[in-house]
N, C-alpha and C positions, 0 to 999 in steps of 0.2 A: 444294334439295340442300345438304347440310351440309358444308362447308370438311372437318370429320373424316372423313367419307366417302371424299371425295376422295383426302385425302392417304393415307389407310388401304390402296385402290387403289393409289393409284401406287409404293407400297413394296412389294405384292404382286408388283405387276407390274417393277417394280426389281428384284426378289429373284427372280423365275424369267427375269430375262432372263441375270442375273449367274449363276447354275443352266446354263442350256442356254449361254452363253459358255464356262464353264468343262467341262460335259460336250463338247460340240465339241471342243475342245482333247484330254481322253486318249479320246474313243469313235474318232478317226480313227487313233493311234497306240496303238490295243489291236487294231484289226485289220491293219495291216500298219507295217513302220519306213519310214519316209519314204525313209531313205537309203537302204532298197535299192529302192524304188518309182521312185527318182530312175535309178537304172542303167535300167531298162525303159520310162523317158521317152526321148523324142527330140530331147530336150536334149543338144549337144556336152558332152563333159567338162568344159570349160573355166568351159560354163553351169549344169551341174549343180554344180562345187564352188562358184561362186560363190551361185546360192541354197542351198547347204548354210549359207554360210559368214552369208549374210544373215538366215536364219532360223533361226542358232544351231541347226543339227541337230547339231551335233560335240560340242556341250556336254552339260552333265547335262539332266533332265527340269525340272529348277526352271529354270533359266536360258530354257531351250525356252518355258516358260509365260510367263516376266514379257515376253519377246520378243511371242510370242504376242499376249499380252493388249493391251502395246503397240504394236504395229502395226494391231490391229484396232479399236481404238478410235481410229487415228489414217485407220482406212479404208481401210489396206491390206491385204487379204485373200491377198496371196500373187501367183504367177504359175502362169498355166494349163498344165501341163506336155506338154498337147497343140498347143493352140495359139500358147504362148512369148505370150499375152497376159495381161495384169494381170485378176486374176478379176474384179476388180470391174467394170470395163469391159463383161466378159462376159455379165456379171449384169444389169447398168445397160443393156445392148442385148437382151436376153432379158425383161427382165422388164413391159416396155410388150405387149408379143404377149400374156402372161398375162395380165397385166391387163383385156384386152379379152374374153375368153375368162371369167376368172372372173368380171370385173366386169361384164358384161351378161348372163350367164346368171346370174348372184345374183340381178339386178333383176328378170327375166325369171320367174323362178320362185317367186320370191317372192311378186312380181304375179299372177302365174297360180293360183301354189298357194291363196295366200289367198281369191284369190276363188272357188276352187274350193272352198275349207273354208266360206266363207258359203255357197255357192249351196247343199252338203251338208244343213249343219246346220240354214237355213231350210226344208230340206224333208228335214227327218229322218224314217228312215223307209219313205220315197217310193222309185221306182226308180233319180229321179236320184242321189239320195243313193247309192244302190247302186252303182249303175253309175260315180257320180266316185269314191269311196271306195277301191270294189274297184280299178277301173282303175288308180288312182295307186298303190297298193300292189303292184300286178304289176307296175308299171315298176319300184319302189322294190328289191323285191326281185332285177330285174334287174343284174346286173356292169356296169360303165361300158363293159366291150371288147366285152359280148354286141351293145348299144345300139348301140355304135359302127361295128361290123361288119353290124350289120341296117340301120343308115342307109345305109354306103356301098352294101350290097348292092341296096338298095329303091331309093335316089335316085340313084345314080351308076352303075349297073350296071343294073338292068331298068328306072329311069328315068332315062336319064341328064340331070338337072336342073342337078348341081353338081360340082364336082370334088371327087377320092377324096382330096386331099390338099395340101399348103405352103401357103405363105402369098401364093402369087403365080406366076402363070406363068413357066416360068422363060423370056427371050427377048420377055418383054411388056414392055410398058410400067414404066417408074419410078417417073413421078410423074403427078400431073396426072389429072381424072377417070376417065379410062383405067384409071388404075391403082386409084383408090380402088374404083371400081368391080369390079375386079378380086378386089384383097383380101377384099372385102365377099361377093363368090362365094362364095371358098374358105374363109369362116368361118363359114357356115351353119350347116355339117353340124357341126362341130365344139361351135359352140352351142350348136343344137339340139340333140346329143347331152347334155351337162352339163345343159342345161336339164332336160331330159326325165329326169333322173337325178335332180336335185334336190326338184322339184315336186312330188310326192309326200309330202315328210316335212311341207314347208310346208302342204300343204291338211290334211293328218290331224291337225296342230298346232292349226290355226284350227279345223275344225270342232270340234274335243274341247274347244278352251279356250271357243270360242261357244255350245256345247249348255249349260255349266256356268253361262256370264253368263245363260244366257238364265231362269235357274231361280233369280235371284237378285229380293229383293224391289224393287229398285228397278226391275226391269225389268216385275215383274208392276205398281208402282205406278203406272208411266208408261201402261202398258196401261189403266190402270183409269180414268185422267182423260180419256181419251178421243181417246188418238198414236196414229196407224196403226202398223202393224206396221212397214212400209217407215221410218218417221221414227225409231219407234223402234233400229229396227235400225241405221240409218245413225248416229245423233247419240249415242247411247249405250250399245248392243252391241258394235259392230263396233271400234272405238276401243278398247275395254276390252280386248275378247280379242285387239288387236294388240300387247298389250306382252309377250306371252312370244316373239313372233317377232322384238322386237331381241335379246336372249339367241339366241335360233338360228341369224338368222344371223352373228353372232359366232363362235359354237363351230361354225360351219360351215365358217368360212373353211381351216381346215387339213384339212377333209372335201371341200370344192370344190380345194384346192390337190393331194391326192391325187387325184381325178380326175381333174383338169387335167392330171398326170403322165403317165396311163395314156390321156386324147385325144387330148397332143399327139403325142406316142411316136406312134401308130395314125394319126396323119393329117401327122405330119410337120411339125407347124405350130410353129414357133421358138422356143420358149419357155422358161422355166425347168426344165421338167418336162423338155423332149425334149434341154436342156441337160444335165440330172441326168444322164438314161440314157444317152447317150454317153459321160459323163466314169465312168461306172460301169464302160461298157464300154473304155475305155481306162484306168481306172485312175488317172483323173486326181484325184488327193484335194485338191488346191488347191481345186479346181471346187466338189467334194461339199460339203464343210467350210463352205464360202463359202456355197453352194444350203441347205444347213441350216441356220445363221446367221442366214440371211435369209427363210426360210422361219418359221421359228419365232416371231424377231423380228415376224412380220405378225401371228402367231398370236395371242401376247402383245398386242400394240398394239391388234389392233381388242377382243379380250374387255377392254381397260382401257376402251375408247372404248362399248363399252356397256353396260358398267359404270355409267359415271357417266352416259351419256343415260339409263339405265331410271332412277335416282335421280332423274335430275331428271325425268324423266316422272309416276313413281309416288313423292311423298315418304316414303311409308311403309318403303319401302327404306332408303334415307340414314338415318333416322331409329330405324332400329331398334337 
């Protein structure tokens, strides 16, 4: 991977972080004025001029921004005007719940998908092929709420397996296996849902970029000297046609961050997503503003992070 490469990256990705910073800033104050957002908060008078007074809302719009800009590069995102806590806090206690949620149903489906894309394309054709293809396409096509609402109905309701929702019994346990045991319950269905939403794009990814290597002469050459099929597949098919799925899941992550939105919402599970919709439904734009910020910023940061793993995977990238 070439130093030019690199730094070429990280100016793009500098340049649309400094973009969606500055869009943040007038998209929250084109749909309503803060000051009078602040009267229908449940902040005293006293609290409300006083963040007027801290976040320069009295002033002009330029003053408003360098404020803006400086506070938020210095990590302060404001205060949540429903809870009268500092958003970041907010964010920084929501955003671990997410993580577990996007971050194991990414692995999960990833896993699954792909190897559903080999099993496909090694027996292309065939009924398996069919039947993994088509199937993971009727999921794909399904809405994250259809999913969501068909698990709780199947596994919580005519089976009751799992609970319909939070992160935790409320009146259980805190800490201690009890409780992890607990949590681990009520994030099944949740998972499973996202998984089961994801997995589909992943396996239709690998088997189309696998049918293609597999038609390529180095694979008919390895055939010809006498690699089983199995050896071939493993040591230099399967390897080749996984490099368009760190690009996917990259540009997935704000397509798993918008489900995550619409699972936690539905199962109630603490997160940034069921943070969003509350503060939407209160109106709290400290919150929104912050959740976008940080949302985006994920966006950005993993499409730079494989960015430069596919360069250094395939040099023909960097190098071109």
């Amino acid at each position: 991977m070439s130093w030019r490469h690199a730094a070429t990256r990280a100016l793009v990705a500098l340049g649309t972080l400094v973009f969606v910073l500055v869009f943040n800033f007038f998209l929250f104050r084109a749909v309503g004025d803060p000051k009078k957002d602040l009267i229908r908060s449940r902040l005293s008078p006293a609290a409300r001029q006083a963040v007027i007074r801290e976040r320069g809302l009295d002033k002009d719009k330029l003053t408003q921004f360098r404020i803006y800009v400086r506070q938020t590069l210095s990590g302060d995102l404001g205060t949540s005007t429903n809870s009268r806590k500092a958003v970041w806090d907010e964010l920084m206690a929501a955003l671990p719940n997410t993580l577990i949620l996007t971050g194991i149903a990414t692995l999960l489906s990833a896993f699954i998908g792909s190897w559903m894309g080999v099993v496909a394309a090694s027996r292309r054709g065939s009924r398996t092929d069919t039947l993994l293809t088509q199937g993971g396409l009727v999921l794909w096509s399904m809405p994250f709420f259809f999913i969501a609402i068909l698990a709780i109905w199947l596994f919580a309701v005519q089976i009751p397996l799992f609970p319909t929702g939070l992160k935790s019994t409320p009146g259980g346990a805190t800490s201690g296996p009890a409780y992890y045991r607990d949590v681990f319950e009520h994030a099944i269905l949740p998972i499973a849902t996202l998984t089961a939403s994801l997995l589909a794009q992943y396996a239709v990814i690998m088997r189309t970029t696998l049918v293609d290597v597999l038609r390529e002469d180095y694979i008919t050459t390895s055939r010809a000297i006498g690699l089983s099929r199995r050896l071939v597949m493993r040591r230099h098919a399967v390897p080749n046609a996984r490099l368009p799925m760190i690009t996917l899941v990259a540009l997935n992550i704000g397509f798993v961050l918008s489900g995550a939105f619409v699972i936690e919402s539905i199962f109630s599970w603490p997160g940034i997503g069921l943070l969003t919709i509350q503060a939407i439904d209160d109106k709290d734009y400290p919150v929104l503003q912050g959740a976008f910020l940080l949302s985006s910023a994920a966006v950005i940061i993993a499409n730079f992070g494989a960015d430069i793993l596919y360069g250094y995977l395939d040099p023909r990238v960097s190098n071109a």
